[in-house]
C-alpha positions as CSV (number, residue, x, y, z in Angstrom):
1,X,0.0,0.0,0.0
2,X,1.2,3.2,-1.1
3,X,2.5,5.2,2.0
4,X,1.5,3.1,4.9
5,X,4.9,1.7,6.0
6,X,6.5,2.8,8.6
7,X,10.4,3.1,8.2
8,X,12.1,1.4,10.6
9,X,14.8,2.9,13.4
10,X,18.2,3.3,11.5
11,X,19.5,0.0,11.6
12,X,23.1,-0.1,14.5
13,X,26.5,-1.8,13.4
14,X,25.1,-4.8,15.2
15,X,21.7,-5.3,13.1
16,X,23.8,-4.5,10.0
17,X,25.6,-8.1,10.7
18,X,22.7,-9.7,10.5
19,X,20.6,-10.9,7.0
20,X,17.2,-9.4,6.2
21,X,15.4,-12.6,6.9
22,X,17.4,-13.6,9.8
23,X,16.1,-15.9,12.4
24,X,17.6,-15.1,15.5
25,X,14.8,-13.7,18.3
26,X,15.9,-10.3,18.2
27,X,15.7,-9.7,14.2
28,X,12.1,-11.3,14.8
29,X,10.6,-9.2,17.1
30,X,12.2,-6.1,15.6
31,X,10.0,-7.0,12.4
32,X,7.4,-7.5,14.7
33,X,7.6,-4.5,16.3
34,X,7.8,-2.9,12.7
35,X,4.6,-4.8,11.3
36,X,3.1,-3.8,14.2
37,X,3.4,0.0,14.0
38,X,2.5,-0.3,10.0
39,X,-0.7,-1.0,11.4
40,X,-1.2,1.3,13.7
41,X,-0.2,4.0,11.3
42,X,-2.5,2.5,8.5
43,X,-5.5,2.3,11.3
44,X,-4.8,5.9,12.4
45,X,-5.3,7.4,8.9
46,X,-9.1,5.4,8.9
47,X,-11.9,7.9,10.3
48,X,-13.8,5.0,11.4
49,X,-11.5,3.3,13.6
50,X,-9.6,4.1,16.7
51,X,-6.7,1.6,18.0
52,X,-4.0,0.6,20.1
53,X,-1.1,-1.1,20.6
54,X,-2.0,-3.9,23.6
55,X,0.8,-5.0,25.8
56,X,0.3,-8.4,27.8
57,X,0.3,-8.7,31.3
58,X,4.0,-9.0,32.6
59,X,4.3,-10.7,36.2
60,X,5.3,-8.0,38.5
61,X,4.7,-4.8,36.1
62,X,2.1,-2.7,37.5
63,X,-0.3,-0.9,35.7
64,X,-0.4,-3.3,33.1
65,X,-3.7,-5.4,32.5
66,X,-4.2,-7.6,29.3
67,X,-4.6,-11.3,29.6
68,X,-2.3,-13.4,28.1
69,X,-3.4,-14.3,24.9
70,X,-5.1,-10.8,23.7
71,X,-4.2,-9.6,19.8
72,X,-1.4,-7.1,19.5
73,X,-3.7,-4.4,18.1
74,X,-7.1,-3.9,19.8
75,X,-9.7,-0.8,18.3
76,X,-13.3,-0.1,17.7
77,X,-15.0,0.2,14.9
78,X,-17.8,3.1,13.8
79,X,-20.3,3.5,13.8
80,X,-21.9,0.6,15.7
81,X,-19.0,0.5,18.3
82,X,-17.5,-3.2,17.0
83,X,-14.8,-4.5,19.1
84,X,-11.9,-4.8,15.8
85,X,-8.5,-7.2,17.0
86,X,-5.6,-8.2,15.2
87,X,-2.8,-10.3,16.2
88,X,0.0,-9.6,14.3
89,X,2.4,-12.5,12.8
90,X,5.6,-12.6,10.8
91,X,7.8,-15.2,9.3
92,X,6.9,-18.8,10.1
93,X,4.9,-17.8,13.7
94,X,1.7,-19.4,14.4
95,X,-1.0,-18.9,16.9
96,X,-0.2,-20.1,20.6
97,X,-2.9,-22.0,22.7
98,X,-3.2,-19.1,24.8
99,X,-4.3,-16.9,22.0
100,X,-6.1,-19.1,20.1
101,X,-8.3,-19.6,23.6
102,X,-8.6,-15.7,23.6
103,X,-9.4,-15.4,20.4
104,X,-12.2,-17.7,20.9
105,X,-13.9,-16.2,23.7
106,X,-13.2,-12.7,22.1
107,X,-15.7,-14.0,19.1
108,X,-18.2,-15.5,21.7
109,X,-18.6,-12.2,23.0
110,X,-18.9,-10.3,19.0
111,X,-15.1,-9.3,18.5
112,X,-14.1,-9.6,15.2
113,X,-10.8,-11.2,15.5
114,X,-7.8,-11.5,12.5
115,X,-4.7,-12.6,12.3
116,X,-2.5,-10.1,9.7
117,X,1.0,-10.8,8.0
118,X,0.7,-7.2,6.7
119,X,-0.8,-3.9,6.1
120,X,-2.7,-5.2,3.1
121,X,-4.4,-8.2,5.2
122,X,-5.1,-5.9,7.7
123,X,-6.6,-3.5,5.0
124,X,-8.7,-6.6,3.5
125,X,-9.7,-7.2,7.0
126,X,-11.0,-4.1,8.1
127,X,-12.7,-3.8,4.8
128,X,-14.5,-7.5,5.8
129,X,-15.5,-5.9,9.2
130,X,-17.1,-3.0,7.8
131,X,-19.2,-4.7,5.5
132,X,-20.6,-6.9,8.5
């Protein structure tokens, strides 16, 4: 999509050593991180949605209340107030149980739920949840 990505950070000496589609954990949540944002920026430019990035609960960290298992982007839609998710995937990564259960009682209760690899399925996506 034509001016939806987000550039990432300027990559350090140390990312440089590594390969574009490099395994290792931190190359893999960096392009998380970076999907992630994409999304946000393309759902900020929508006048029907509102969104945010959800952080899971971390033992210990206070002020922080998502349940383990909760998409990384959470938002409603207009005009009828639907509860929009998307948990957001790259590479190989699949859904955990623990999401998978969320995800499941998340559509029990009406929550449109959708898994993205990029910024065009979550544009396909949010076109599907507005036609509901």
């Amino acid at each position: 999509m034509n001016g939806t990505e987000v550039t990432p950070r300027r990559r350090t000496k140390a990312d440089r050593a590594h390969p574009e589609d490099c395994p290792c954990r931190s190359c893999r949540n960096r392009r998380h991180r970076v999907l992630v944002r994409s999304c946000l920026h393309y759902l900020a430019t929508q006048p029907d949605v509102i969104a945010w990035e959800i952080q899971p609960f971390i033992e210990g960290m206070a002020g922080r209340a998502a349940p383990n298992g909760i998409p990384d982007v959470c938002g409603i839609l207009a005009p009828h107030g639907r509860w929009i998710c998307f948990e957001v995937k790259t590479g190989k990564a699949c859904l955990r149980s623990s999401q998978r259960a969320w995800h499941a009682e998340a559509r029990r209760f009406g929550a449109l739920v959708f898994e993205v690899r990029s910024v065009d399925d979550l544009a396909g996506f949010l076109d599907l949840a507005r036609g509901m």
